[in-house]
DSSP file (Angstrom, degrees, kcal/mol; ACC not computed):
  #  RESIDUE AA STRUCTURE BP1 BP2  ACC     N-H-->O    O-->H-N    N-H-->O    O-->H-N    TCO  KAPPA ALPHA  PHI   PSI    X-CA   Y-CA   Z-CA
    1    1 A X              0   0    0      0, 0.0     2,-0.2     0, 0.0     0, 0.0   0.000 360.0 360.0 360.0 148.1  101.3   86.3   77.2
    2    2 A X        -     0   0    0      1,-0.0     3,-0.4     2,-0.0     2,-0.2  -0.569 360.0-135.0 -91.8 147.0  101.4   89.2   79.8
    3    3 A X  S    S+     0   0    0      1,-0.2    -1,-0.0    -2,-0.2     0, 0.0  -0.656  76.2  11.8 -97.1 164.8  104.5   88.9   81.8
    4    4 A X  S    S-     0   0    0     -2,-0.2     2,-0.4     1,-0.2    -1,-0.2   0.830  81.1-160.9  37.5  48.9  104.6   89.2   85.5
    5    5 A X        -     0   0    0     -3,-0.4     2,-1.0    14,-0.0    -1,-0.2  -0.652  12.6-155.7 -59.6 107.4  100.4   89.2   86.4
    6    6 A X        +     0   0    0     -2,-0.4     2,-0.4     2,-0.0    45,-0.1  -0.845  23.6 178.2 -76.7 118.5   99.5   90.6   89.5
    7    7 A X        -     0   0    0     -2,-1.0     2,-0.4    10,-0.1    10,-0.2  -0.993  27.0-124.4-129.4 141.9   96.0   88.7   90.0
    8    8 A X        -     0   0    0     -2,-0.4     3,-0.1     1,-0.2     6,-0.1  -0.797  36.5 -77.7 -75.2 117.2   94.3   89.3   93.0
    9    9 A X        -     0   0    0     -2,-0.4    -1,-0.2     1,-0.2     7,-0.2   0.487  62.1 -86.5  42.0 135.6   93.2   86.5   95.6
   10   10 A X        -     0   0    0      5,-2.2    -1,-0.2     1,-0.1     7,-0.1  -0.504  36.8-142.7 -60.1 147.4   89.8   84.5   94.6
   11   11 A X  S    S+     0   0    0      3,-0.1    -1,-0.1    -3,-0.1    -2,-0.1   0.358 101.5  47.4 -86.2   2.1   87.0   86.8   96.0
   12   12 A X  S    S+     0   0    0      3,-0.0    -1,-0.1    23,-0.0    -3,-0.0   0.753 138.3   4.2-100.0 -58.5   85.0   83.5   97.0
   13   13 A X  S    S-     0   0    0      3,-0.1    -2,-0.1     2,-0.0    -4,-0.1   0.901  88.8-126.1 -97.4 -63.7   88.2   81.2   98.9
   14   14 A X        +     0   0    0      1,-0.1    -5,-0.2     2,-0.1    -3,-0.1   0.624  62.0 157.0  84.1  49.2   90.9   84.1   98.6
   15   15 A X        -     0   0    0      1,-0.2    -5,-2.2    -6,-0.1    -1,-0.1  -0.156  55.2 -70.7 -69.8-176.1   92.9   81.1   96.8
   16   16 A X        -     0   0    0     -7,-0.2    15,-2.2    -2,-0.1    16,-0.5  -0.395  51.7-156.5 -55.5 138.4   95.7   81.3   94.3
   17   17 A X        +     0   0    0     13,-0.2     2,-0.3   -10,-0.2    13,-0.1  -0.882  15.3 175.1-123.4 160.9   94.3   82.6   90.8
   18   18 A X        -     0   0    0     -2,-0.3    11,-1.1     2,-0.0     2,-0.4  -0.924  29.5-117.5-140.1 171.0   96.2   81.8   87.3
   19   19 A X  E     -A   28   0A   0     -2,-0.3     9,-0.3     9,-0.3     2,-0.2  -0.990  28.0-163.6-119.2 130.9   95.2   82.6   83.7
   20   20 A X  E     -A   27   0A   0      7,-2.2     7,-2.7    -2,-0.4     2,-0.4  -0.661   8.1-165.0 -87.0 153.0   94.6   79.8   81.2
   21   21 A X  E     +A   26   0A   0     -2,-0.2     2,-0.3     5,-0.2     5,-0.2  -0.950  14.1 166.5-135.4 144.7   94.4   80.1   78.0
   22   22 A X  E >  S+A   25   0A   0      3,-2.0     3,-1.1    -2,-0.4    -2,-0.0  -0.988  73.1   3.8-139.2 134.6   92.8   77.0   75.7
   23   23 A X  T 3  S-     0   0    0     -2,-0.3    -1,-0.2     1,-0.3     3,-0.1   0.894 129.2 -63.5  11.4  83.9   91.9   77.5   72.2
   24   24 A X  T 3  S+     0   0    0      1,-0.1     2,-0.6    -3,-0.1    -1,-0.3   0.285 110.7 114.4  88.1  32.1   93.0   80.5   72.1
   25   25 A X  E <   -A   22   0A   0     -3,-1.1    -3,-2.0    17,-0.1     2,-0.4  -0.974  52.8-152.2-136.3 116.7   90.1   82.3   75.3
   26   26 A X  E     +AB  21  40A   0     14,-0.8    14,-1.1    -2,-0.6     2,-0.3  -0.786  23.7 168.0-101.1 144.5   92.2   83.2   78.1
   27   27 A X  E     -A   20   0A   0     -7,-2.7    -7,-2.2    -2,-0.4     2,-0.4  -0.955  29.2-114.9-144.5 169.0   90.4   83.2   81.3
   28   28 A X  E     +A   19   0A   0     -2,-0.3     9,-1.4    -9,-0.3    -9,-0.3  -0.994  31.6 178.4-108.2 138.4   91.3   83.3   85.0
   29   29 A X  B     -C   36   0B   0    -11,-1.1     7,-0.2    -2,-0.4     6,-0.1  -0.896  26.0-115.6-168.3  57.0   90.9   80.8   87.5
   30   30 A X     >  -     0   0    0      5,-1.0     4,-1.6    -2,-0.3   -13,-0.2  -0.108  12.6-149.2 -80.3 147.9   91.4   79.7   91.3
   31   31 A X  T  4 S+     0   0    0    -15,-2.2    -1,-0.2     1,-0.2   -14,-0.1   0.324  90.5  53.2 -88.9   0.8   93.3   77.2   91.9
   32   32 A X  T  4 S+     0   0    0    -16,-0.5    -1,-0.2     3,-0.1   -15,-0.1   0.828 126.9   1.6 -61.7 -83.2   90.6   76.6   95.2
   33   33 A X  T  4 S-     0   0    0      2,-0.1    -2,-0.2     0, 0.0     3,-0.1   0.740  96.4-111.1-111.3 -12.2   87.7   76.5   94.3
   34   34 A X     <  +     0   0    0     -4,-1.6    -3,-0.1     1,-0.2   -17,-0.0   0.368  54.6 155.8  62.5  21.3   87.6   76.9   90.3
   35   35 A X        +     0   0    0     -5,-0.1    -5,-1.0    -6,-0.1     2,-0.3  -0.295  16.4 171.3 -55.2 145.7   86.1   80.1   90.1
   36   36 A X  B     -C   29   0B   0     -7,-0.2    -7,-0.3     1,-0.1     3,-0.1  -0.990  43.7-111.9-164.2-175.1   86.9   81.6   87.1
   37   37 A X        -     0   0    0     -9,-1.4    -1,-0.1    -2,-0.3    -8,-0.1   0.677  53.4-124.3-100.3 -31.0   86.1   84.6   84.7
   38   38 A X        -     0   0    0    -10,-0.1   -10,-0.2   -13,-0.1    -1,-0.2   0.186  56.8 -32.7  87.3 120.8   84.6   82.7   82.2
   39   39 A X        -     0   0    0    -12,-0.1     2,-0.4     1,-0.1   -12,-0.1   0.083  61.3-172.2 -45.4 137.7   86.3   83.1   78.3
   40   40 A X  B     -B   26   0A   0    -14,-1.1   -14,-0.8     1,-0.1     3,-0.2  -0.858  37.3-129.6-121.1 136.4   88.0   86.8   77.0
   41   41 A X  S    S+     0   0    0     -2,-0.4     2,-0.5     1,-0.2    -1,-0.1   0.980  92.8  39.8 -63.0 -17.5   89.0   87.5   74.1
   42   42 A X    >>  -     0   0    0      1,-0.2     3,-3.8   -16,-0.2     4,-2.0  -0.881  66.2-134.4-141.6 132.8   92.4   88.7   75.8
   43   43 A X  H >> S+     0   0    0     -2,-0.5     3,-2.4     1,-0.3     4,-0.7   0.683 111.8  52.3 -29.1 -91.4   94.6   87.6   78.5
   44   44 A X  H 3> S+     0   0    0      1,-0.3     4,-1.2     2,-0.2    -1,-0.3   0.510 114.2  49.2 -16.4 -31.3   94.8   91.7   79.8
   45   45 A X  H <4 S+     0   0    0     -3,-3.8     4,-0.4     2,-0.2    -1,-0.3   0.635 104.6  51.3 -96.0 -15.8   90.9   91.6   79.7
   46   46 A X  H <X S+     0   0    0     -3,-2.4     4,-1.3    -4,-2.0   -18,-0.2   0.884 114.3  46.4 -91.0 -22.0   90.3   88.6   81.5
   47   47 A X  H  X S+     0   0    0     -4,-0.7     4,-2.2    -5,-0.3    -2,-0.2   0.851 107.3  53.1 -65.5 -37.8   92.6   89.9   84.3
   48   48 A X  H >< S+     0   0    0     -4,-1.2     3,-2.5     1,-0.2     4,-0.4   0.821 110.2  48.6 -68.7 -82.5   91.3   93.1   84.5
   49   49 A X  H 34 S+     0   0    0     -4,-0.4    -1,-0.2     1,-0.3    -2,-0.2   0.599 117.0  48.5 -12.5 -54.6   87.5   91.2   85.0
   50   50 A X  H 3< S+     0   0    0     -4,-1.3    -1,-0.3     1,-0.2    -2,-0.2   0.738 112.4  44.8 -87.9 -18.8   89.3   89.1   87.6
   51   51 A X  S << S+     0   0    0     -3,-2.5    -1,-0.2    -4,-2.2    -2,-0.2   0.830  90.2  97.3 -42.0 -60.7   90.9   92.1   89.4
   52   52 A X        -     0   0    0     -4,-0.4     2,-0.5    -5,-0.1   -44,-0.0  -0.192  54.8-177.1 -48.8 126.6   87.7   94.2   89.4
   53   53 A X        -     0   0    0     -2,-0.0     2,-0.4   -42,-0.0    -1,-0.1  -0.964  29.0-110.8-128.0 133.0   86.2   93.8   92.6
   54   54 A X        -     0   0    0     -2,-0.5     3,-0.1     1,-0.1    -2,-0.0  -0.362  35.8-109.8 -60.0 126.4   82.8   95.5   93.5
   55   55 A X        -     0   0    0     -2,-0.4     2,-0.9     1,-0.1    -1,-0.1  -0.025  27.3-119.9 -53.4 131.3   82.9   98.5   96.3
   56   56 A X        +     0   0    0      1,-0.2    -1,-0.1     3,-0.0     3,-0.1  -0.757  39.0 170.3 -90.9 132.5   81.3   97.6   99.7
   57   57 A X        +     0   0    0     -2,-0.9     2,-0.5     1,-0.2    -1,-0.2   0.263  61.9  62.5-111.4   8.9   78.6  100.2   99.9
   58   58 A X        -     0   0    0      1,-0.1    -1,-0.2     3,-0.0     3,-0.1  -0.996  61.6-168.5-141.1 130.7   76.9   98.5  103.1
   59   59 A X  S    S-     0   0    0     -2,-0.5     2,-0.4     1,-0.2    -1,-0.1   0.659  72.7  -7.9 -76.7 -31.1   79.0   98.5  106.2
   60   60 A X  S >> S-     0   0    0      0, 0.0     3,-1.4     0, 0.0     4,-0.8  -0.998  70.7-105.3-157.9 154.7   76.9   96.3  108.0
   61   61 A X  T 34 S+     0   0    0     -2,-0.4     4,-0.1     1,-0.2    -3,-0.0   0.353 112.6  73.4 -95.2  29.5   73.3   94.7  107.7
   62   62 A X  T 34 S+     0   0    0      2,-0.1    -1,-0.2     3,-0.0     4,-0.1   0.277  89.2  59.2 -69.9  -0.3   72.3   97.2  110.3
   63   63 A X  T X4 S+     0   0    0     -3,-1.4     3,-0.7     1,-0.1    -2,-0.2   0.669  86.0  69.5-109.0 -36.1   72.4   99.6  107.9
   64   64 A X  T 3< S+     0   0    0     -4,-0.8    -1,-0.1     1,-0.2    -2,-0.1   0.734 101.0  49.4 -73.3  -6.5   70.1   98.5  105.6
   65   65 A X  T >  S+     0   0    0     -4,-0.1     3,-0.8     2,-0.0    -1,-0.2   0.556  88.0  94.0 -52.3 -30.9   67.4   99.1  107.8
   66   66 A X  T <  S+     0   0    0     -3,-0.7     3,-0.1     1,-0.2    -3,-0.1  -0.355  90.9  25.2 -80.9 144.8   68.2  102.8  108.9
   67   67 A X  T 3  S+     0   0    0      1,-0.2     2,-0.3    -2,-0.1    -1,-0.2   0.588  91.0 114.2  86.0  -4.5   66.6  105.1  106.9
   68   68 A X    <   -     0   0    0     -3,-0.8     2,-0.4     1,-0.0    -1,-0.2  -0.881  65.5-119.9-121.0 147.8   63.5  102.9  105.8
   69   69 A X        -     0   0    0     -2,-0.3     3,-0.1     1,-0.2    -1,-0.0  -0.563  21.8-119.4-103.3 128.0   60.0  104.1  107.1
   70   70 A X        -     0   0    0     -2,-0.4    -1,-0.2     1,-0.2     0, 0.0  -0.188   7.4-152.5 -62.3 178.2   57.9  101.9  109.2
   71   71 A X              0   0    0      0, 0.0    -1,-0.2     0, 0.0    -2,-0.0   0.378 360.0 360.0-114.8 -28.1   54.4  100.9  107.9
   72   72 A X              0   0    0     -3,-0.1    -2,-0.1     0, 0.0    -3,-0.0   0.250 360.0 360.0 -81.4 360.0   53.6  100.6  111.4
């Protein structure tokens, strides 16, 4: 078991996360809402999955408009 886990805030709640493990698929978890990673085959990979968080590439939803060509 990995000692001293930094896990990152659920990305849904921004509850408490933990890692389970149950016959023998460690996964991570909030303690919130019950999101969770889904089974890994290793503790270290099921944090990193729960770590990873996706990049905001749109600042605003004013921005998806800009740039797009009228029909009109």
């Amino acid at each position: 078991m990995m000692e001293n886990t930094d896990l990152l805030p659920c990305p849904l709640c921004g509850g408490e996360a933990r890692v389970h493990i149950a016959t023998d698929t460690p996964r991570v978890y909030c303690t919130v809402c019950r999101c969770n990673t889904g089974g890994y085959k290793t503790e270290e990979a099921a944090v990193s999955a729960w770590n990873k968080r996706a990049e905001t590439v749109i600042e605003s939803p004013k921005e998806l408009g800009e740039g797009l060509e009228s029909d009109d």
